[in-house]
C-alpha positions as a LaTeX table, in Angstrom:
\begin{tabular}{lrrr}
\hline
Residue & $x$ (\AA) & $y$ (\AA) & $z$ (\AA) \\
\hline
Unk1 & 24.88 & $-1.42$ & 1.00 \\
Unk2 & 23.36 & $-1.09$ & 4.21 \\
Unk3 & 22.23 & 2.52 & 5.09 \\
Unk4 & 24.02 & 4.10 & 8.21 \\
Unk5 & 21.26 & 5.53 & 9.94 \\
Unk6 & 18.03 & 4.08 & 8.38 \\
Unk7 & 15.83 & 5.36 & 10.69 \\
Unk8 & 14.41 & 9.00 & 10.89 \\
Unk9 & 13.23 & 10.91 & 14.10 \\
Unk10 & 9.43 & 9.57 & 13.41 \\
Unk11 & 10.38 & 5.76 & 13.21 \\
Unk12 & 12.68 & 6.20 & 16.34 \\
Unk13 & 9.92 & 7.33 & 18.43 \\
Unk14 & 7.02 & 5.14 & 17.52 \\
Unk15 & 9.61 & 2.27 & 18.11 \\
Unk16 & 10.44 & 3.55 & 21.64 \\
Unk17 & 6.72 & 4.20 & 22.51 \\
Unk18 & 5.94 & 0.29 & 21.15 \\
Unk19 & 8.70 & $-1.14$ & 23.30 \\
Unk20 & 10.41 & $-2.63$ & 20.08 \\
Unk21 & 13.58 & $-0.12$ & 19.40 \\
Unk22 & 16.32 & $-2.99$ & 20.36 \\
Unk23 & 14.06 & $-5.41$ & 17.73 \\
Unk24 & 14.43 & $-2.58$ & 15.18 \\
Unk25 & 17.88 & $-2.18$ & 15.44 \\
Unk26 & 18.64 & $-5.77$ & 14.74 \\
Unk27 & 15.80 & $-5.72$ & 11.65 \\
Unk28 & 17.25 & $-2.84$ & 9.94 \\
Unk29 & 20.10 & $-4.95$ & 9.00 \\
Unk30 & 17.73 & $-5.91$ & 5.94 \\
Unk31 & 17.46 & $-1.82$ & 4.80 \\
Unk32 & 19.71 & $-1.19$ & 2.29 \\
Unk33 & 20.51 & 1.41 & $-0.66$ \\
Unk34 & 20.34 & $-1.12$ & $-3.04$ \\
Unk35 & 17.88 & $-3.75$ & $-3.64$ \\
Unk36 & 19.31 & $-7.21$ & $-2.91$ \\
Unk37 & 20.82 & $-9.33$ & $-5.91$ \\
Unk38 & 17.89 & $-12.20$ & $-4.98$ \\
Unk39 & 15.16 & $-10.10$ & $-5.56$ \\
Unk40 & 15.61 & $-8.86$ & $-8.37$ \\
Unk41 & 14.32 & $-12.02$ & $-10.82$ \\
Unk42 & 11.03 & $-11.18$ & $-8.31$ \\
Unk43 & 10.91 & $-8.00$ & $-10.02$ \\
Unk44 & 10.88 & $-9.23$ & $-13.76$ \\
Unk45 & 8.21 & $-11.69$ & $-12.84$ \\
Unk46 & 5.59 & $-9.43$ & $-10.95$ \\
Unk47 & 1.68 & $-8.15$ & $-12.90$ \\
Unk48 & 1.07 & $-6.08$ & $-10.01$ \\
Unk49 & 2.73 & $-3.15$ & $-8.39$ \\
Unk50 & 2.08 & $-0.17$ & $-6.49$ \\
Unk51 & 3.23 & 2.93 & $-6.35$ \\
Unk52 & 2.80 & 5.96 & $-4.21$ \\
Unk53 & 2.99 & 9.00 & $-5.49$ \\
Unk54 & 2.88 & 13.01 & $-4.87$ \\
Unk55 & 0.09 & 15.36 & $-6.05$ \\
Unk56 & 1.07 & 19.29 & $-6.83$ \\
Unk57 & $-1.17$ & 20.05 & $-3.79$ \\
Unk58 & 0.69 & 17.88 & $-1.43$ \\
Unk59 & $-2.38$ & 14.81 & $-1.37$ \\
Unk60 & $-0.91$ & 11.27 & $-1.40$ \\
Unk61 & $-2.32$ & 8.14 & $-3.87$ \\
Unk62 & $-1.54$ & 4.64 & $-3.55$ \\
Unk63 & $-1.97$ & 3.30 & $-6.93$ \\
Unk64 & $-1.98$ & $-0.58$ & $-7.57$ \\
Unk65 & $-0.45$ & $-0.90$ & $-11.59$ \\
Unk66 & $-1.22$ & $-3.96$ & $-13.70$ \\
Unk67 & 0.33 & $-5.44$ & $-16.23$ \\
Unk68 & 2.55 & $-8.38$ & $-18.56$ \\
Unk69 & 5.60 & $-9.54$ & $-16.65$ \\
Unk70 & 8.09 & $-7.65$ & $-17.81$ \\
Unk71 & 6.39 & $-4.11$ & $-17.10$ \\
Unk72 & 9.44 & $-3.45$ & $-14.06$ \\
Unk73 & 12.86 & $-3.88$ & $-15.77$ \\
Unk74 & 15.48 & $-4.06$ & $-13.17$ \\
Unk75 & 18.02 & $-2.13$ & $-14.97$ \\
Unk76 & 21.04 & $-2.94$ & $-11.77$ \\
Unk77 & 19.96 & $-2.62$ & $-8.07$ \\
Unk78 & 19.51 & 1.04 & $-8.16$ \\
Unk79 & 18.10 & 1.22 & $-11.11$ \\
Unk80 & 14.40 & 0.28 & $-11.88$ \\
Unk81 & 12.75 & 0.72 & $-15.78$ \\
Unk82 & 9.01 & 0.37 & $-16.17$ \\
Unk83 & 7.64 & $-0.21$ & $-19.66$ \\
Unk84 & 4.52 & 1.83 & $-20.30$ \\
Unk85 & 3.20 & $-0.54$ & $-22.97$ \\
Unk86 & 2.74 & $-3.50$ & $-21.00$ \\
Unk87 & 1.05 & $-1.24$ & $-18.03$ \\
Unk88 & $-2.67$ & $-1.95$ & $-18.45$ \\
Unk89 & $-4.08$ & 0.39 & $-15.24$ \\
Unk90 & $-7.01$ & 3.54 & $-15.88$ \\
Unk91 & $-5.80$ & 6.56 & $-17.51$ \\
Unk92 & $-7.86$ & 8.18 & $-14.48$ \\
Unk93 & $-5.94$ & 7.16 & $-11.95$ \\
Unk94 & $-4.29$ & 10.84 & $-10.41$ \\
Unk95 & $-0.63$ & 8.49 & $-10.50$ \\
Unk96 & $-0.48$ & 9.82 & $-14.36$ \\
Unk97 & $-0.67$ & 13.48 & $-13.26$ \\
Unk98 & 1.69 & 12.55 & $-10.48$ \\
Unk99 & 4.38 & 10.99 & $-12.68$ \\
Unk100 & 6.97 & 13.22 & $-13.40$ \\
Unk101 & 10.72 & 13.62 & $-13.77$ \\
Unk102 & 12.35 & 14.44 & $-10.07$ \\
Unk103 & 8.96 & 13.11 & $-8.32$ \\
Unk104 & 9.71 & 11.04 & $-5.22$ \\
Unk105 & 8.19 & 7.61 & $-5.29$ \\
Unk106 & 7.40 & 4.59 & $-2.86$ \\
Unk107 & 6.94 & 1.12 & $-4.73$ \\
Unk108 & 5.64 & $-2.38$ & $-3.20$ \\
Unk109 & 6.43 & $-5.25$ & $-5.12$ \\
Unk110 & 3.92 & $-7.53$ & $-3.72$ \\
Unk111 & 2.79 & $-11.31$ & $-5.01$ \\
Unk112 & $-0.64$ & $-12.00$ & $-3.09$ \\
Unk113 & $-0.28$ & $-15.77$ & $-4.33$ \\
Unk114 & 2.96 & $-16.62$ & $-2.40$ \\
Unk115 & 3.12 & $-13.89$ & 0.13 \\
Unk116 & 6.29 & $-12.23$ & $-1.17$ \\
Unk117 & 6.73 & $-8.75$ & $-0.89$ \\
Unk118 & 9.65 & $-6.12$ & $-1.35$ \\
Unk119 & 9.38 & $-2.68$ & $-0.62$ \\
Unk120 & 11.36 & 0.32 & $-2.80$ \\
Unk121 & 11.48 & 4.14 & $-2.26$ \\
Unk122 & 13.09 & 6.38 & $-4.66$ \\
Unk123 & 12.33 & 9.26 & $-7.41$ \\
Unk124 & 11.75 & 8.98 & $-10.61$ \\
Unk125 & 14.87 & 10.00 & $-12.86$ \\
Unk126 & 13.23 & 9.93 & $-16.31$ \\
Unk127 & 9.94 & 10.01 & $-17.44$ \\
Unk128 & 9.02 & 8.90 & $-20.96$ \\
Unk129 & 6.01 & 8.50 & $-23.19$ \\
Unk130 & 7.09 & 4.78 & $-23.01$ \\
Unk131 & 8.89 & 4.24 & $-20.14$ \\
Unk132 & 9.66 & 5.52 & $-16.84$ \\
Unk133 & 12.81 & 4.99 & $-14.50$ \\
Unk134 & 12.67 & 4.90 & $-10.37$ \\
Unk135 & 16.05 & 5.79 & $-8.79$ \\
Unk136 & 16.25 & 3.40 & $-5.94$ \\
Unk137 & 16.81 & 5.32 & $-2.31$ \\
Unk138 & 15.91 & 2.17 & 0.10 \\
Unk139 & 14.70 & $-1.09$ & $-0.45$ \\
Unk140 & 13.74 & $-3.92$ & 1.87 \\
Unk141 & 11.66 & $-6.97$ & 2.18 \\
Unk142 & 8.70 & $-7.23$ & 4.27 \\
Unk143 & 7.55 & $-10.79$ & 6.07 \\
Unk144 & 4.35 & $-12.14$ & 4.58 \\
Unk145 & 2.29 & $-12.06$ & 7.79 \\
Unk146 & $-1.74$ & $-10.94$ & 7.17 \\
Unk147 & $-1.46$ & $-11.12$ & 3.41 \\
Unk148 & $-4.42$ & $-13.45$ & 1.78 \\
Unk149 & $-3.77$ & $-15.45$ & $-0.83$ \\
Unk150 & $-4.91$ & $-14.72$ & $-4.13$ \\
Unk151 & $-4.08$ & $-15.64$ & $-7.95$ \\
Unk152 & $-4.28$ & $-13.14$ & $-10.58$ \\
Unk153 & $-4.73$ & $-14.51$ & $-14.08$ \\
Unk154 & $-4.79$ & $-12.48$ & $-17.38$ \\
Unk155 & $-7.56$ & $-13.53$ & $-20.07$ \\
Unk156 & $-6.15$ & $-11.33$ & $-23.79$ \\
Unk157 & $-9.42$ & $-10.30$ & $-24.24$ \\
Unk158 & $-12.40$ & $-9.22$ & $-21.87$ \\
Unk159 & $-16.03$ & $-7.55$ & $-22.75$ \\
Unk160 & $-15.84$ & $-3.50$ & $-22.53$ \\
Unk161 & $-19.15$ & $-3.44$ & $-20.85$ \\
Unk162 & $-18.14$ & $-5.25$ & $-17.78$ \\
Unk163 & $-15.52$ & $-2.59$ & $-16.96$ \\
Unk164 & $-17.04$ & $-0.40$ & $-13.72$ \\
Unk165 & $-17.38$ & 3.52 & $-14.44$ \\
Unk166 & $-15.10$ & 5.91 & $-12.71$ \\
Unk167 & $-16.77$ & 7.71 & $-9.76$ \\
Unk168 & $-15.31$ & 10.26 & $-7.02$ \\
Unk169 & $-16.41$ & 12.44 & $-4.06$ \\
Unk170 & $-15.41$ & 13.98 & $-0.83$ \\
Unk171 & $-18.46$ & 12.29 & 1.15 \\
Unk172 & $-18.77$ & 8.71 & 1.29 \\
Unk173 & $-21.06$ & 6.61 & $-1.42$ \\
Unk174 & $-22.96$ & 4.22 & $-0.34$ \\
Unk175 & $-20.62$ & 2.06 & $-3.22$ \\
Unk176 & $-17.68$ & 3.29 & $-1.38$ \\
Unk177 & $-19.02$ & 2.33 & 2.07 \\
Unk178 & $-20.03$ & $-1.04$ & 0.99 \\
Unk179 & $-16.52$ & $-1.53$ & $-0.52$ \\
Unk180 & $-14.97$ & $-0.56$ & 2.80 \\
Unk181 & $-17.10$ & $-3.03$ & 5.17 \\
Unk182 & $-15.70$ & $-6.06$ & 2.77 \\
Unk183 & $-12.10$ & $-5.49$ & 2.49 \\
Unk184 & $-9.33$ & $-7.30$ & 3.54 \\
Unk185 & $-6.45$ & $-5.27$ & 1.41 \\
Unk186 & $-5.08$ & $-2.06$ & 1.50 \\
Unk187 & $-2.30$ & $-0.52$ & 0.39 \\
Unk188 & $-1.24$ & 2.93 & 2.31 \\
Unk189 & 1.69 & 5.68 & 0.80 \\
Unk190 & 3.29 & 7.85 & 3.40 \\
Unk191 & 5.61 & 10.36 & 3.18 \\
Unk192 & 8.58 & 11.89 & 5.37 \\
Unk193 & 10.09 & 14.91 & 4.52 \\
Unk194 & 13.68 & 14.04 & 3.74 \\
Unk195 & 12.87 & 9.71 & 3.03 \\
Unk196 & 10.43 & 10.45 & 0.49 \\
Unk197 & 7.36 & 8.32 & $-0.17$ \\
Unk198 & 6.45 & 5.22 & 0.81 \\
Unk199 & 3.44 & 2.39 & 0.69 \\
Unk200 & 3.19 & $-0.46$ & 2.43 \\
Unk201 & 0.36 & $-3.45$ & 2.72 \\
Unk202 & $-2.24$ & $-4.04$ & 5.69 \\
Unk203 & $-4.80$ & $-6.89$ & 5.81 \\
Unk204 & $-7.15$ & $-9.06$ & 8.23 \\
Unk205 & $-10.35$ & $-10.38$ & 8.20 \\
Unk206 & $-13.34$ & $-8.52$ & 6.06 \\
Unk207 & $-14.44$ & $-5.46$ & 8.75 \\
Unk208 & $-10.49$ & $-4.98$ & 10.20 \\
Unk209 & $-10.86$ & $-1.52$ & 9.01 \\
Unk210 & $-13.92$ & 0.29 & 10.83 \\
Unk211 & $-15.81$ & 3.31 & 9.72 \\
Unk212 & $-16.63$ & 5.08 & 12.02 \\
Unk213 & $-18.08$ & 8.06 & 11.26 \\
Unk214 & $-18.88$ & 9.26 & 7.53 \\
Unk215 & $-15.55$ & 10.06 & 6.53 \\
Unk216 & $-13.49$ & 8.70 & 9.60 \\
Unk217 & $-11.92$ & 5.29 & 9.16 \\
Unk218 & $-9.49$ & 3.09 & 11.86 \\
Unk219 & $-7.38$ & 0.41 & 10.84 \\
Unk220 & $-5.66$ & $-1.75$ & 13.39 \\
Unk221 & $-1.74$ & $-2.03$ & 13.69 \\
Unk222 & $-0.91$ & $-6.08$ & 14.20 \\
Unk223 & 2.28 & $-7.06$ & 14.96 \\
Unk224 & 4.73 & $-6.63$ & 12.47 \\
Unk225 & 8.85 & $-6.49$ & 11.86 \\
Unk226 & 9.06 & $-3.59$ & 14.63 \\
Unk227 & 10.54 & $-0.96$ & 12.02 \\
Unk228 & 7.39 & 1.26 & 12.02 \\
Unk229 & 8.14 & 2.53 & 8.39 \\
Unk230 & 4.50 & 3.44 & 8.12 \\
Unk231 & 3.66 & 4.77 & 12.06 \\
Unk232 & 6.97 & 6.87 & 11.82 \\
Unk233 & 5.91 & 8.65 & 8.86 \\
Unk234 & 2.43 & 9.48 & 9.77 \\
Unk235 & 4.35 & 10.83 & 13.51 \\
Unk236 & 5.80 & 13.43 & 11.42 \\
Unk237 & 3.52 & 14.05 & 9.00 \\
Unk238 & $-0.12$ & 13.02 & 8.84 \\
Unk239 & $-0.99$ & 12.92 & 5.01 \\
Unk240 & $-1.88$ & 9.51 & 3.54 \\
Unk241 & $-3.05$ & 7.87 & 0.65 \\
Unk242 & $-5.30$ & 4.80 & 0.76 \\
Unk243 & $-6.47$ & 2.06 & $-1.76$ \\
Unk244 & $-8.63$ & $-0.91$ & $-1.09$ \\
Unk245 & $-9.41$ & $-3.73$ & $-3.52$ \\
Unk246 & $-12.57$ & $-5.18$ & $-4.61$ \\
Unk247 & $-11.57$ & $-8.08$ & $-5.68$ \\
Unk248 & $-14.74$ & $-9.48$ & $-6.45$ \\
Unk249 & $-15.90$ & $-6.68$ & $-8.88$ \\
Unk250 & $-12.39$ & $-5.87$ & $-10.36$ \\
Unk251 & $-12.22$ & $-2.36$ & $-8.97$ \\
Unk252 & $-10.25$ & $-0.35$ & $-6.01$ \\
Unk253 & $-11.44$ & 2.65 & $-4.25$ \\
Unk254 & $-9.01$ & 5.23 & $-3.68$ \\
Unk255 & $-8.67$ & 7.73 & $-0.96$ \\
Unk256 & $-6.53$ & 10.87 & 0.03 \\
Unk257 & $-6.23$ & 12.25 & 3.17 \\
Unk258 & $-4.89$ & 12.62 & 6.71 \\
Unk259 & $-3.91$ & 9.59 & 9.49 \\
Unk260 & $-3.45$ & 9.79 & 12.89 \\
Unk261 & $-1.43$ & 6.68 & 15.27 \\
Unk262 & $-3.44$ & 6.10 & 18.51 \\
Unk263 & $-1.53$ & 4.46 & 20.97 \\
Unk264 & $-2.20$ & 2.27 & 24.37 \\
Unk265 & $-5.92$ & 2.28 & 22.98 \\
Unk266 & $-8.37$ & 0.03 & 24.91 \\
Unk267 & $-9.05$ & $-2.99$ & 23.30 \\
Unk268 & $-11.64$ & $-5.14$ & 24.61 \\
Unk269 & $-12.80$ & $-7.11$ & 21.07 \\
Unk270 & $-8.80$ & $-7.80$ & 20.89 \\
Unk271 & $-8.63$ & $-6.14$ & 17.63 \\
Unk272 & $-5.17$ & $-5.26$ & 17.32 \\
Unk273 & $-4.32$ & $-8.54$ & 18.82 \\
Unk274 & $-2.66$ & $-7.36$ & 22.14 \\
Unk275 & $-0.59$ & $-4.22$ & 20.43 \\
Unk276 & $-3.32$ & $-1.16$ & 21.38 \\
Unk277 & $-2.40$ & 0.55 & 18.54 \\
Unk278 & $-4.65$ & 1.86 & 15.43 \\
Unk279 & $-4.70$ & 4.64 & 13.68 \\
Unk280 & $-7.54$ & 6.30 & 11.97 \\
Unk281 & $-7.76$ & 8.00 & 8.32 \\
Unk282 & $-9.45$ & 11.30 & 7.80 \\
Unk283 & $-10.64$ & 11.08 & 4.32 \\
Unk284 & $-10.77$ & 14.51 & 1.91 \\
Unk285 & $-11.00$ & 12.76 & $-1.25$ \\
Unk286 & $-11.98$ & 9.18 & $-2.98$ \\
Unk287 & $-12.03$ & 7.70 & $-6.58$ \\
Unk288 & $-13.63$ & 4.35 & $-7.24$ \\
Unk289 & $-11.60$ & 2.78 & $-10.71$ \\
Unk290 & $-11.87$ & $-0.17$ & $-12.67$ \\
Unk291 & $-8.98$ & $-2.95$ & $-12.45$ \\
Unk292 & $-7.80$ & $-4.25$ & $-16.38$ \\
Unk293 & $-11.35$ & $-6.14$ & $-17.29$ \\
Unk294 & $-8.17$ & $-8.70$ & $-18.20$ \\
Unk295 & $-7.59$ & $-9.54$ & $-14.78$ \\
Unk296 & $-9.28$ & $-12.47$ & $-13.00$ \\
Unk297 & $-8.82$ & $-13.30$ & $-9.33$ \\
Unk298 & $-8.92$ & $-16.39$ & $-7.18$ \\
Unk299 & $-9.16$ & $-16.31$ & $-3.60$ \\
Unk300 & $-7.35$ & $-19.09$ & $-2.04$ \\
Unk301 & $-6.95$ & $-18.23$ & 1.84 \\
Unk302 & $-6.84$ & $-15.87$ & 4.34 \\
Unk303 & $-3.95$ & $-15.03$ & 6.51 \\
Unk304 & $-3.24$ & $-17.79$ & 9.58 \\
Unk305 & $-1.98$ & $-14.09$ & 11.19 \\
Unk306 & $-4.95$ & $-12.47$ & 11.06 \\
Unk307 & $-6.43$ & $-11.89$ & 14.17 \\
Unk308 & $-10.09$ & $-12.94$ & 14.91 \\
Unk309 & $-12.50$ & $-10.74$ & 12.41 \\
Unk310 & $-14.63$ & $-8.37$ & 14.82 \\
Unk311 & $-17.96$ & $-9.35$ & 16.41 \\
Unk312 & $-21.14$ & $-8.87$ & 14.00 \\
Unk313 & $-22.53$ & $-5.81$ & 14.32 \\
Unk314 & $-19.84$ & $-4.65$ & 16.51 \\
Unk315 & $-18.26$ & $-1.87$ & 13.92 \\
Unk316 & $-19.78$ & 1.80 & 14.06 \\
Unk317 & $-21.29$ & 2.86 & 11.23 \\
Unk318 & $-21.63$ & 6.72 & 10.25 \\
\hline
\end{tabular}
């Protein structure tokens, strides 16, 4: 059913100050309390999902899960059962500690190969040793704009030694800096007092998100379905988790902190690609974990969204 008011004070001003609140209106049509009859075989097929999640001191974690199809069980549209034992993600990832009965809970469904993505916040009504169960709040799709294409494939069995070790900090690595310069995938959770959690997808071309400083990041905001899911939240409340992949060495770094939206921004590399807008990420905390040494990836293209990649040696380095 669709929800009555689906926007909160946060989304209603970032889509007045980006000129887009008529577009959102007529978008929100596809916000509903359920998730939509078509989607849900998507569910049952997906490897790959992530879910952002609440720490006892407030911090938020995007956390990309991996796993047999299978491992999200669409019980009815409100209604979403995740098998533990076909989960294959690090026991070090902080979404373990975070994963508790009553726990609110933002879930992307997303399928780099074809672009499809669906987008589901809730809590979690029961927690297991085997299984765990997401109450659906909201759900929505998202358009496939400035995801690149990737296959995932599963091998059953992969050498232990190849798998990365778990490292963390408050300052940068040079591993973790490194990682951030090549990335063209993140995933960032956001939260809003009374909506819950949420986490939602951004890519572009390798060097779309800047470091600027040591711990100070800024990410470009393209052009999108005008909702401002992600802008309203951070409005109202700055915390934010973020996750890149490292495709290439089968690993994600993953970062807690606080966000800021900068608005009417100069723009002279055309970064955002006309929209002005960024916002940067304060980090506090990182973890750098190893993907399932299962998983193999295939790059197969980059977004025909994505605006132009920035100028060499044009990004400020801390």
């Amino acid at each position: 059913m669709k929800i009555e008011s689906p926007f909160h004070a946060g989304e209603l001003d970032a889509q007045r100050m980006a000129g887009e609140s008529a577009i959102a209106q007529r978008n929100s049509a596809v916000i509903s309390d359920a998730i939509i009859a078509g989607a849900l075989p998507f569910l049952k097929q997906q490897r790959m999902v992530v879910l952002g999640t609440e720490s006892d001191d407030g911090a938020l974690w995007a956390s990309p899960l991996f796993g047999s199809p299978g491992l999200i069980i669409p019980e009815d549209p409100r209604t979403l059962r995740f098998d533990q034992q076909l989960i294959r993600s690090s026991q070090a990832d902080i979404f373990w500690r975070n994963l508790r009965t009553g726990a609110r809970a933002g879930m992307l469904a997303i399928d780099l190969a074809t672009r499809r993505r669906l987008r589901v916040n809730g809590v979690f009504e029961r927690v297991l040793d085997t299984e765990f169960v997401l109450a659906v709040r909201e759900a929505f799709p998202n358009c496939p704009k400035y995801i690149q294409r990737r296959t995932m494939s599963w091998i059953d069995e992969a050498p232990a030694e190849f798998a990365p070790e778990v490292s963390s900090g408050s300052d940068l690595s040079v591993e973790a800096a490194r990682m951030i310069d090549a990335v063209d995938t993140l995933f960032i959770a956001s939260v809003h007092a009374e909506r819950g959690v949420d986490v939602s997808h951004r890519g572009g071309h390798p060097g779309f998100l800047q470091r600027l400083h040591a711990t100070t990041f800024r990410v470009p905001d393209y052009t999108g379905n005008s909702l401002f899911n992600t802008l309203g939240n951070l409005i109202v409340d700055p915390r934010a988790g973020v996750t890149v992949m490292d495709f290439t060495a089968n690993r994600m770094l993953q970062m807690t902190g606080a966000a800021k939206v900068e608005w009417n921004q100069p723009d002279e590399q055309g970064l955002t690609a006309g929209t002005g807008r960024f916002w940067t990420f304060q980090l506090e905390r990182w973890l750098i974990l190893p993907l399932p040494t299962q998983v193999r990836w295939e790059f197969l293209d980059a977004s025909p969204y994505n605006p132009r990649p920035p100028a060499a040696g044009s990004t400020p380095r801390g």
